[in-house]
Backbone bond lengths (Angstrom), bond angles and torsions (degrees), N, CA, C in turn:
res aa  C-N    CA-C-N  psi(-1)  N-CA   C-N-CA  omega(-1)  CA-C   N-CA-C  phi
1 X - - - 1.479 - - 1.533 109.90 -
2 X 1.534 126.42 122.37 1.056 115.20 -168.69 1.625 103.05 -96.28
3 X 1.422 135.77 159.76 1.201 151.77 157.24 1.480 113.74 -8.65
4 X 1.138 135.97 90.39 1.113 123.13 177.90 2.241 109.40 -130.23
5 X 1.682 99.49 135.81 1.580 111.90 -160.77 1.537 95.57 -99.50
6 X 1.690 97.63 154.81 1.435 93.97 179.19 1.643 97.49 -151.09
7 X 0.996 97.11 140.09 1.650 103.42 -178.15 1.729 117.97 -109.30
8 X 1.328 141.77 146.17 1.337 160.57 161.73 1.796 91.99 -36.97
9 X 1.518 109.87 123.43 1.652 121.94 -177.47 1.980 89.56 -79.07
10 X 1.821 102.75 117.95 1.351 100.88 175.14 1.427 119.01 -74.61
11 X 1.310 112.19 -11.85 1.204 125.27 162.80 1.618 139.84 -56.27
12 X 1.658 93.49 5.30 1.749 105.50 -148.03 1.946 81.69 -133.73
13 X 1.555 89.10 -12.75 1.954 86.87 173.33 1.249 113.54 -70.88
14 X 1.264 136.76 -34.86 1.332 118.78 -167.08 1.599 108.80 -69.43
15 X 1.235 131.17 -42.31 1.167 146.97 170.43 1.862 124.25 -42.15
16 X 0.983 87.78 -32.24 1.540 114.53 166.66 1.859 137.71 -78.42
17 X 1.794 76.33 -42.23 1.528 101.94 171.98 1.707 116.42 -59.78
18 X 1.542 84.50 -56.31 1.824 101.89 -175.96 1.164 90.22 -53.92
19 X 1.381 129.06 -62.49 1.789 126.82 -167.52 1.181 105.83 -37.05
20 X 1.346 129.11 -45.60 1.577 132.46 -141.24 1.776 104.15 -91.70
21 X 1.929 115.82 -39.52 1.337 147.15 161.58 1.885 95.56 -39.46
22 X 1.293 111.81 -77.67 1.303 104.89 -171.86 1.102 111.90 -47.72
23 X 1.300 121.26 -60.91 1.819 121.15 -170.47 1.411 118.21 -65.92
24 X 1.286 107.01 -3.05 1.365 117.37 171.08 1.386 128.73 -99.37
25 X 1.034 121.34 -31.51 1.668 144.78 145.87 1.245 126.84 -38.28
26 X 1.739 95.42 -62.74 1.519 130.27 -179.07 1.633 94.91 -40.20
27 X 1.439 107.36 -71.18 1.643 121.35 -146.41 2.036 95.11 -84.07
28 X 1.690 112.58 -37.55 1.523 83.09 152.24 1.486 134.53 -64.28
29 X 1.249 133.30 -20.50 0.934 150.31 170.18 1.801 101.69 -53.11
30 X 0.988 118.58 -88.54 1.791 113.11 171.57 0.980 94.21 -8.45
31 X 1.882 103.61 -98.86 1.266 129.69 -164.86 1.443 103.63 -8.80
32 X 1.585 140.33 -80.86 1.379 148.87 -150.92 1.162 92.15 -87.92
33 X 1.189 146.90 -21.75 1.426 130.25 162.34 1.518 123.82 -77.32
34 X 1.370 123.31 -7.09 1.504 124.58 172.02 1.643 92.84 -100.60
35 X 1.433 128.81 -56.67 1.557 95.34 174.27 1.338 152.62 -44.83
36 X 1.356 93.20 -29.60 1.697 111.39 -168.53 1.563 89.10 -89.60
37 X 1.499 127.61 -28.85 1.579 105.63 168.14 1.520 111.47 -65.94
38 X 1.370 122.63 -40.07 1.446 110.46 -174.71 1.452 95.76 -87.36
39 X 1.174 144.85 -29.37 1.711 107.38 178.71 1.183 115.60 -75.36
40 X 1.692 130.60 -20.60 1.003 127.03 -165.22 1.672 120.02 -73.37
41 X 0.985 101.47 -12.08 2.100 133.39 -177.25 1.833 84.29 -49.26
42 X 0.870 100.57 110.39 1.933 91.25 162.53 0.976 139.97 46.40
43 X 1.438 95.67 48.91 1.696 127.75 -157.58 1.375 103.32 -101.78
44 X 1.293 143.72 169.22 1.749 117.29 -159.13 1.340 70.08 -144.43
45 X 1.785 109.54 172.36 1.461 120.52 167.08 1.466 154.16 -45.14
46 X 2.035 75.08 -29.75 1.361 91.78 -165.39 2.137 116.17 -87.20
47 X 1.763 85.40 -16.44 1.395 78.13 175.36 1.433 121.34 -129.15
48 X 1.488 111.84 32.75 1.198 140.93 166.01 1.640 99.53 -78.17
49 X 0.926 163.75 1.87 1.782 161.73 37.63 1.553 104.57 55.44
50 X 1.374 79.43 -78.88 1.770 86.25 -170.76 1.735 111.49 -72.36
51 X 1.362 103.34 -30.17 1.445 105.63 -167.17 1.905 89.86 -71.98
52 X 0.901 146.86 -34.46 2.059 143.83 168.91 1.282 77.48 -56.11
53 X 1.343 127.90 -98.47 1.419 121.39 -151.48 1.683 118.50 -21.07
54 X 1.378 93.64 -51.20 1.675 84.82 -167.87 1.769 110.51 -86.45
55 X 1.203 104.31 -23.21 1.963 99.72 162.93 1.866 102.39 -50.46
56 X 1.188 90.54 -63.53 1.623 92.87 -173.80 1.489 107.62 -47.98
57 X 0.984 151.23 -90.66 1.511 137.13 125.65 1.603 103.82 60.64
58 X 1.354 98.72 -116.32 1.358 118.46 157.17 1.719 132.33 -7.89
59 X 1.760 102.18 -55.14 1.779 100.49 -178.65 1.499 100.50 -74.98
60 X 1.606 117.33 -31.57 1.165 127.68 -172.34 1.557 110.38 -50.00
61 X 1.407 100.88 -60.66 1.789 116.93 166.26 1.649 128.95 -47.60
62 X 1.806 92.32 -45.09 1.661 77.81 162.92 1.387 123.21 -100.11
63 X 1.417 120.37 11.94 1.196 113.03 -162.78 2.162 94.93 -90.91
64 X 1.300 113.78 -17.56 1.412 135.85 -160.52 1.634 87.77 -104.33
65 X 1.663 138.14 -8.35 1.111 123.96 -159.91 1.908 80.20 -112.88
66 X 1.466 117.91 -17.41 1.246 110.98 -138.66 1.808 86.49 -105.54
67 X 1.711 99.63 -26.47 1.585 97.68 167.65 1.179 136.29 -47.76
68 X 1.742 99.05 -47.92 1.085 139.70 -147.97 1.714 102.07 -92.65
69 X 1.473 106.91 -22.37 1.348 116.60 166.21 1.548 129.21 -92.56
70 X 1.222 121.90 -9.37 1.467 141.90 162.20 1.811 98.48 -79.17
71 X 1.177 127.47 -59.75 1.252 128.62 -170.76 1.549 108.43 -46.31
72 X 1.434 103.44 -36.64 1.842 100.54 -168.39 1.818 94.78 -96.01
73 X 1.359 118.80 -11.35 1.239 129.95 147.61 1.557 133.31 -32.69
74 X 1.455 112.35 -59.42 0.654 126.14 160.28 1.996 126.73 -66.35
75 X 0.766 97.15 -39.98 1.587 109.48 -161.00 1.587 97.69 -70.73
76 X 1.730 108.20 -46.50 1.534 116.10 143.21 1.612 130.72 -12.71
77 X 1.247 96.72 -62.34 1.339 99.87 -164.17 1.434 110.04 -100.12
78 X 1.486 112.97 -11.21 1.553 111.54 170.32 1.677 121.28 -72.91
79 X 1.418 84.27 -24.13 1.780 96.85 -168.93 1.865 118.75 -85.25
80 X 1.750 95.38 -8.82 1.493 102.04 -167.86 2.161 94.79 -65.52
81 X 1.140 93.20 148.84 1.540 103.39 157.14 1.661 103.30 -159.43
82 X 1.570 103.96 145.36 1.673 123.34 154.67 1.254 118.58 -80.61
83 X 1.213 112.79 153.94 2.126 113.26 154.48 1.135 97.42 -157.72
84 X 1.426 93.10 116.87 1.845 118.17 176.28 1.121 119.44 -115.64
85 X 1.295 114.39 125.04 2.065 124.48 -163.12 1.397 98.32 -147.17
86 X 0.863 110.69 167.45 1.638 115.94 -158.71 1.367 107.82 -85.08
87 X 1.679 121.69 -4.46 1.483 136.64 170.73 1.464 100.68 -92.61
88 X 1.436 139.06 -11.85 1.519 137.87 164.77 1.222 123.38 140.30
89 X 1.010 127.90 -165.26 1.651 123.31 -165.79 1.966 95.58 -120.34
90 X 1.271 101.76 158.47 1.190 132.25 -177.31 1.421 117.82 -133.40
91 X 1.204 138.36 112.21 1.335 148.53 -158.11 2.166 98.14 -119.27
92 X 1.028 110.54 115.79 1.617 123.25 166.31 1.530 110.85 -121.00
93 X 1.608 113.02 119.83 1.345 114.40 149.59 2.147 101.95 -155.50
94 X 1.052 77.31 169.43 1.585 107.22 -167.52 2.185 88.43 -64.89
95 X 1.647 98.99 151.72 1.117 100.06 173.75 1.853 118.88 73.47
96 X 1.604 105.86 -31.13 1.425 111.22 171.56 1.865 112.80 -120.73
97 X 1.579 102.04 142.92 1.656 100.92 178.07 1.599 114.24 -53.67
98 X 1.140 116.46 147.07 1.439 102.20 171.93 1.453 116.85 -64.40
99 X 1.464 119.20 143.76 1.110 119.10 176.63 1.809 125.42 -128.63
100 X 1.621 106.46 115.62 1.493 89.78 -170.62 1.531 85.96 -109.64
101 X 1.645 122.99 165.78 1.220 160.44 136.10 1.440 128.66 -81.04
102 X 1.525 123.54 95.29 1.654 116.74 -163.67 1.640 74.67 -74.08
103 X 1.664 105.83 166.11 1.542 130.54 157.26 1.417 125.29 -35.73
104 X 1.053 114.91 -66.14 1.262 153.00 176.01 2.054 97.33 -44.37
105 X 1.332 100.07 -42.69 1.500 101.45 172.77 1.643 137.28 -77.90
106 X 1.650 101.99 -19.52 1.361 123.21 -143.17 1.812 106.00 -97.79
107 X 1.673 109.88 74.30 1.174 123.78 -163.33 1.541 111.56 -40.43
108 X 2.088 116.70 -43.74 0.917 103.42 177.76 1.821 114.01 -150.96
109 X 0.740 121.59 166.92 2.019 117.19 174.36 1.692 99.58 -121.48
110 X 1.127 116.81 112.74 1.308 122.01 -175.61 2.124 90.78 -120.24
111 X 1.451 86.31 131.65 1.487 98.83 172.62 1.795 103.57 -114.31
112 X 1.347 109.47 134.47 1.288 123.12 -154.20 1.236 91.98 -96.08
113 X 1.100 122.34 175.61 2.153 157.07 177.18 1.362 90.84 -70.34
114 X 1.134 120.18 -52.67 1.808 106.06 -177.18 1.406 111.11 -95.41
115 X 1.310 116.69 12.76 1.640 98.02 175.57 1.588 112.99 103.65
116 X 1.376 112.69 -4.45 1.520 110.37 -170.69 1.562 100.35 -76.16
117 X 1.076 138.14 178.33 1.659 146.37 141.84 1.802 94.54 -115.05
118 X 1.935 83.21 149.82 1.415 99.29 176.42 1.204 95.95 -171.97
119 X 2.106 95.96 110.26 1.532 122.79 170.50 1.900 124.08 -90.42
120 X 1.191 107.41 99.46 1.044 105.07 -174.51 1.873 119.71 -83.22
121 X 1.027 123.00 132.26 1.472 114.90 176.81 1.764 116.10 -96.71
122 X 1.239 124.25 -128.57 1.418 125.11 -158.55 1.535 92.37 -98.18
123 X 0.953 121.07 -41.67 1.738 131.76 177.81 0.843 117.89 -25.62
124 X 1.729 152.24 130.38 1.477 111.68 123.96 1.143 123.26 -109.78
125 X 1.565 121.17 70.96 1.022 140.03 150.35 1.842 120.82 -61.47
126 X 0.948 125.12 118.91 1.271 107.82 -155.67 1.759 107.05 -85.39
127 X 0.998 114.85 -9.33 1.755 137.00 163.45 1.523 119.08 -66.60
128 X 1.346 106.35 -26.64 1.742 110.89 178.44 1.383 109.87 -122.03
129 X 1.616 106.78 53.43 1.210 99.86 154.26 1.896 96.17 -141.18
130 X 1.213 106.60 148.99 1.698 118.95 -163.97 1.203 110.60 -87.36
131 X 1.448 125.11 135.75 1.101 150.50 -169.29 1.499 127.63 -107.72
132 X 1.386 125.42 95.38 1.776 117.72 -145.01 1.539 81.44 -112.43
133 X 0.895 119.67 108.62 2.299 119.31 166.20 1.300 112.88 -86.08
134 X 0.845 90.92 154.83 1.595 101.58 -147.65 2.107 104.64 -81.35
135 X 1.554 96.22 4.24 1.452 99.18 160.92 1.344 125.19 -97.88
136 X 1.021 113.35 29.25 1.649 140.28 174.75 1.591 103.41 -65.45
137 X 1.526 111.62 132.86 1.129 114.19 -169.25 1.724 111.12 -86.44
138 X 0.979 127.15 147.30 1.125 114.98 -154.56 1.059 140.87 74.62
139 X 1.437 131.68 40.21 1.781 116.09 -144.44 1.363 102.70 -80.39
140 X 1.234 129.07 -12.97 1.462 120.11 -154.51 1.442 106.67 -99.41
141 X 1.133 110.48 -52.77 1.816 128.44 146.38 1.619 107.06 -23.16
142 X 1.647 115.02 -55.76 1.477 105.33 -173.12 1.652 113.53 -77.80
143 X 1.423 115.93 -26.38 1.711 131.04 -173.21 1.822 80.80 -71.87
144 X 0.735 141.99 -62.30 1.746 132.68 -142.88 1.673 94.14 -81.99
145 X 1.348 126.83 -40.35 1.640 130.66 173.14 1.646 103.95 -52.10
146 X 1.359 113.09 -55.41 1.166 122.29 -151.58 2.039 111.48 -76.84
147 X 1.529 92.41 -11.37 1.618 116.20 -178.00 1.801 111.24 -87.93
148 X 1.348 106.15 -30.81 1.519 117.54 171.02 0.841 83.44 -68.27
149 X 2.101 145.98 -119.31 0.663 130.78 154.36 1.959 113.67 75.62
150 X 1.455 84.54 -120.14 1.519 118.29 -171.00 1.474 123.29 -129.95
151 X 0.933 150.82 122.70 2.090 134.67 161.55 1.174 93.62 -55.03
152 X 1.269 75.49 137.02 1.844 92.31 -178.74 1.511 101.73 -120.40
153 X 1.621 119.01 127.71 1.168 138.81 161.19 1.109 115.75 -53.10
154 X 1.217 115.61 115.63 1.716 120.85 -174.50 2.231 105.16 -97.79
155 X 1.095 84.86 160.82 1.897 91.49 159.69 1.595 87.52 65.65
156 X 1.552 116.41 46.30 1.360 99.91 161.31 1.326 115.98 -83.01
157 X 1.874 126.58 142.00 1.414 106.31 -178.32 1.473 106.29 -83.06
158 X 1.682 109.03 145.59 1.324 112.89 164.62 1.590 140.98 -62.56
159 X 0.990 142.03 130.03 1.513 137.91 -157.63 1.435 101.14 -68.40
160 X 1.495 108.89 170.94 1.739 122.92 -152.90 1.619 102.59 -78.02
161 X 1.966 104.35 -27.17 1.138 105.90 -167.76 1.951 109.72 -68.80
162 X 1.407 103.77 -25.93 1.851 112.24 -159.51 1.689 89.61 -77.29
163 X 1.636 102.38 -43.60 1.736 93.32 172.50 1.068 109.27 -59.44
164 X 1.474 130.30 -90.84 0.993 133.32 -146.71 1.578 129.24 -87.86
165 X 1.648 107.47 37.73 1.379 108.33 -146.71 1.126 116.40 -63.94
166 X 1.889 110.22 -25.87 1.588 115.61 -179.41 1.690 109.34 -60.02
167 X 1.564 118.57 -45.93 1.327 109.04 173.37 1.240 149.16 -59.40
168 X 1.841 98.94 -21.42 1.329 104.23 166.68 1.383 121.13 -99.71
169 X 1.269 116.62 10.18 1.318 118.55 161.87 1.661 111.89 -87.19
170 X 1.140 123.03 -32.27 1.567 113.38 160.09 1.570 118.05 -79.28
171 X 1.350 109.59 -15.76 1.612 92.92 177.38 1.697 107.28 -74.97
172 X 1.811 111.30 -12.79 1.601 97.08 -163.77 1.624 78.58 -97.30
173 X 1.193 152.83 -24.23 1.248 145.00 -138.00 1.729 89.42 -106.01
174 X 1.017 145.21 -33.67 1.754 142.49 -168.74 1.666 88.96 -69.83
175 X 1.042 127.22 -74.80 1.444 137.06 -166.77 1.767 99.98 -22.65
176 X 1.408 92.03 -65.88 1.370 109.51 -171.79 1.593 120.10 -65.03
177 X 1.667 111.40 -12.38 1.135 119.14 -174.56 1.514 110.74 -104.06
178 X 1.515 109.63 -10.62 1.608 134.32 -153.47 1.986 80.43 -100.56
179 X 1.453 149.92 -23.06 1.283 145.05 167.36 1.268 84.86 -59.92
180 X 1.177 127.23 -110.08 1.392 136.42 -161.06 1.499 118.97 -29.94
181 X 0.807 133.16 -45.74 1.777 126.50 -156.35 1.843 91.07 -104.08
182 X 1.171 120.06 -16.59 1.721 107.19 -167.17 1.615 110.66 -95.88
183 X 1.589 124.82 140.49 1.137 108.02 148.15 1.179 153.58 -112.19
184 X 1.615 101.48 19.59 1.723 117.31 176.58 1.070 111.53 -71.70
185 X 1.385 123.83 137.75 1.935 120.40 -176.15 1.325 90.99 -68.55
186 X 1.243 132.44 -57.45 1.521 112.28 -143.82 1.871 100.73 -80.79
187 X 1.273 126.24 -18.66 1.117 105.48 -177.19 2.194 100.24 -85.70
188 X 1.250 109.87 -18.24 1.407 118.95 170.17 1.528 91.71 -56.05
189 X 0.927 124.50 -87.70 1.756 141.82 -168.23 1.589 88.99 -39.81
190 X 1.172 159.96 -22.06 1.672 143.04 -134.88 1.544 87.01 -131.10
191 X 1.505 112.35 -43.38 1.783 108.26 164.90 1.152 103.90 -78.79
192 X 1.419 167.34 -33.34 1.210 133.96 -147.22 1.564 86.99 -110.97
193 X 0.955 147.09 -20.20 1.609 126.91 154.15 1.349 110.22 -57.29
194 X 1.174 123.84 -52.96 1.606 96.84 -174.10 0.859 88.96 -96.85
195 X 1.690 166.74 60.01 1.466 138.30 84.29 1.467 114.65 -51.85
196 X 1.175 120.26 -64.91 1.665 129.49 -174.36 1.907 97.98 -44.73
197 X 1.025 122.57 -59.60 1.482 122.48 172.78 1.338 122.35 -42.35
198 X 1.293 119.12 -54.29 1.698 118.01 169.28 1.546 114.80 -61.55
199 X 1.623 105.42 -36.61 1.448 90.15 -160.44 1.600 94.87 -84.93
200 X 1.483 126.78 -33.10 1.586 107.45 164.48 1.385 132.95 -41.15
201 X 1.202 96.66 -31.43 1.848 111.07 -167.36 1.610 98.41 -84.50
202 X 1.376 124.22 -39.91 1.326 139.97 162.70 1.816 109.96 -40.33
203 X 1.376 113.02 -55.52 1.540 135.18 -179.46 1.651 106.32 -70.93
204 X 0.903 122.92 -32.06 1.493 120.01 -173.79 1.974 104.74 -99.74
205 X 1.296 99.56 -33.23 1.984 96.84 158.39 0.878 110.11 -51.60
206 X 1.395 132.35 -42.80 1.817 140.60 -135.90 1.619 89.23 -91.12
207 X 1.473 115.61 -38.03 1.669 110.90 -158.09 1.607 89.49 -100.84
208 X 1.479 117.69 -31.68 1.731 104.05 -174.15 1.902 91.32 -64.53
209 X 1.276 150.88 -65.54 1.362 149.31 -132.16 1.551 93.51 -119.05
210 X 1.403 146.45 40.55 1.261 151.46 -168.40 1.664 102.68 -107.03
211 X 1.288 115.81 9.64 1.607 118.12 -158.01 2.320 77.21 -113.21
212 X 1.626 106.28 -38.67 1.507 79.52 -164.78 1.470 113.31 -105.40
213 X 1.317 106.98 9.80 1.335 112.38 166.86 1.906 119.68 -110.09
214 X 1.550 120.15 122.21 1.183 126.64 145.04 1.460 119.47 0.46
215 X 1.568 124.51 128.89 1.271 111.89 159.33 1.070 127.71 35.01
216 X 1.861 108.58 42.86 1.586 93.71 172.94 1.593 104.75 -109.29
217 X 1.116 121.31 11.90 1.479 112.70 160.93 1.866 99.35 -62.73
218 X 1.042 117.73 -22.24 2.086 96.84 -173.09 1.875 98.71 -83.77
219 X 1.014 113.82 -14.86 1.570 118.90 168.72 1.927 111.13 -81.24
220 X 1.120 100.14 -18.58 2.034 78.51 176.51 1.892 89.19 -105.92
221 X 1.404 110.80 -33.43 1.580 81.92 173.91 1.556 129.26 -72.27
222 X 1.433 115.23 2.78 1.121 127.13 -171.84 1.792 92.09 -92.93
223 X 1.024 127.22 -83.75 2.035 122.62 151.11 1.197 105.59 -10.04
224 X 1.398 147.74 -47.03 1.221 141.73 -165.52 1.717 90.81 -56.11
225 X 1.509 94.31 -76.87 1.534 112.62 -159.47 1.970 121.63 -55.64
226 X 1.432 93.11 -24.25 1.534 102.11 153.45 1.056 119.65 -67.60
227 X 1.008 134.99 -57.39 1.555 161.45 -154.54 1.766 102.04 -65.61
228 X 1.801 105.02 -38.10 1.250 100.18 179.28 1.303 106.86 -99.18
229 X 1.477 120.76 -36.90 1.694 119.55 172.43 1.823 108.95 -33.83
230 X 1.060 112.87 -54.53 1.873 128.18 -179.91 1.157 107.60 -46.08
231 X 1.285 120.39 -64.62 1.922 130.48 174.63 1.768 111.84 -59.45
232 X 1.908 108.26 -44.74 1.832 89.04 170.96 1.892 118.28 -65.29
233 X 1.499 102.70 -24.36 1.694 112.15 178.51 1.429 102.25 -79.65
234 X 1.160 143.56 -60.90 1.407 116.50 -166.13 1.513 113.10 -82.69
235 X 1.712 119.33 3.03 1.224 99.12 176.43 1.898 106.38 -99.54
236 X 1.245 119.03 1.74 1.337 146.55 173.95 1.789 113.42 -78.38
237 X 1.650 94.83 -47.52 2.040 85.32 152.33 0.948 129.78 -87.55
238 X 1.489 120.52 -30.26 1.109 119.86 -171.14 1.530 112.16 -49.31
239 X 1.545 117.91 -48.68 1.491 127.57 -161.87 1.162 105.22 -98.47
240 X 1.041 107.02 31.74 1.713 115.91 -163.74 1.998 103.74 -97.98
């Protein structure tokens, strides 16, 4: 089997995009709708002024964070390529090390409920194993390569995060939003433990798997500085 490359159908981006727009909207949308219910509680005239200003503020910020996150979105998904040869697959995209899998390594090819493929090798590094989406050009061409290969386990179920990704991005984001906007200690104290807990556990992923991802030293110093903003705020209500 000689070398053959396959690239992400750009045609399959717009479809994706919109997906990504809603869930991104959606969950700012919460977000500014649970603050402005709790700041708005006994809010007086005079700084109901300032309190528009800074919503406005705010959509402005994420709406420029949310651009700005489709753009590297894109550039993402233009840059992905495979190369599959009968010695193994090779995975290239921007932001991640390249990663090949000889044959000989590639414990298993599991084809997912939505269509994804996912070849795992000897690792369990959860970064070195390859990720084929199911907007892959060619899919049928890549399912029949990928079967020489290996048998590939079909009807794998997908994890809670691919379902439900919008929900668990607000269940980790309230905690973290519940320091700032709350002033009961114990519900202060009940978020900033499980904020401080994720984002440690978050910080110690980043440095265990920091060898196969790009620039991820600006991601644990970025956790750092959360990580400490949370501890000067809840120890600032607490004694408050």
């Amino acid at each position: 089997m000689e070398s053959l490359q396959f690239k992400l159908d750009i045609l399959q981006y717009p479809a994706l995009q919109k997906k990504a727009i809603i869930r991104s909207t959606s969950l700012v949308a919460v977000l500014l709708i649970v603050i402005s219910f709790y700041m708005l509680q006994d809010i007086t005239k005079s700084d109901l002024m300032i309190w528009s200003i800074y919503i406005v503020f705010m959509i402005a910020l994420f709406a420029f964070s949310i651009f700005r996150g489709l753009k590297k979105r894109k550039k993402l998904y233009e840059s992905y390529m495979i190369i599959i040869s009968e010695q193994g697959i090779k995975r290239i995209q921007d932001k991640l090390n390249d990663l090949y899998i000889s044959a000989d390594q590639i414990t298993s090819i599991e084809k997912k409920t939505n269509g994804n493929f996912i070849i795992k090798g000897i690792s369990n590094n959860p970064f070195e194993k390859i990720s084929i989406p199911k907007q892959i050009e060619n899919y049928q061409k890549v399912e029949e390569l990928l079967t020489v290969i290996k048998p590939i386990t079909l009807n794998v179920k997908t994890s809670l995060y691919e379902k439900y990704g919008l929900l668990v991005s607000i269940a980790i984001a309230m905690p973290l939003l519940g320091v700032y906007v709350l002033d009961n200690k114990i519900a202060v104290s009940v978020c900033a433990a499980v904020s401080v807990t994720g984002l440690i556990y978050s910080f110690f992923s980043i440095l265990k798997y920091r060898t196969a991802v790009k620039g991820s030293n600006r991601g644990v110093w970025t956790l750092l500085i959360v990580l400490i903003s949370v501890i000067i705020a809840t120890y600032f209500k607490l004694i408050a």
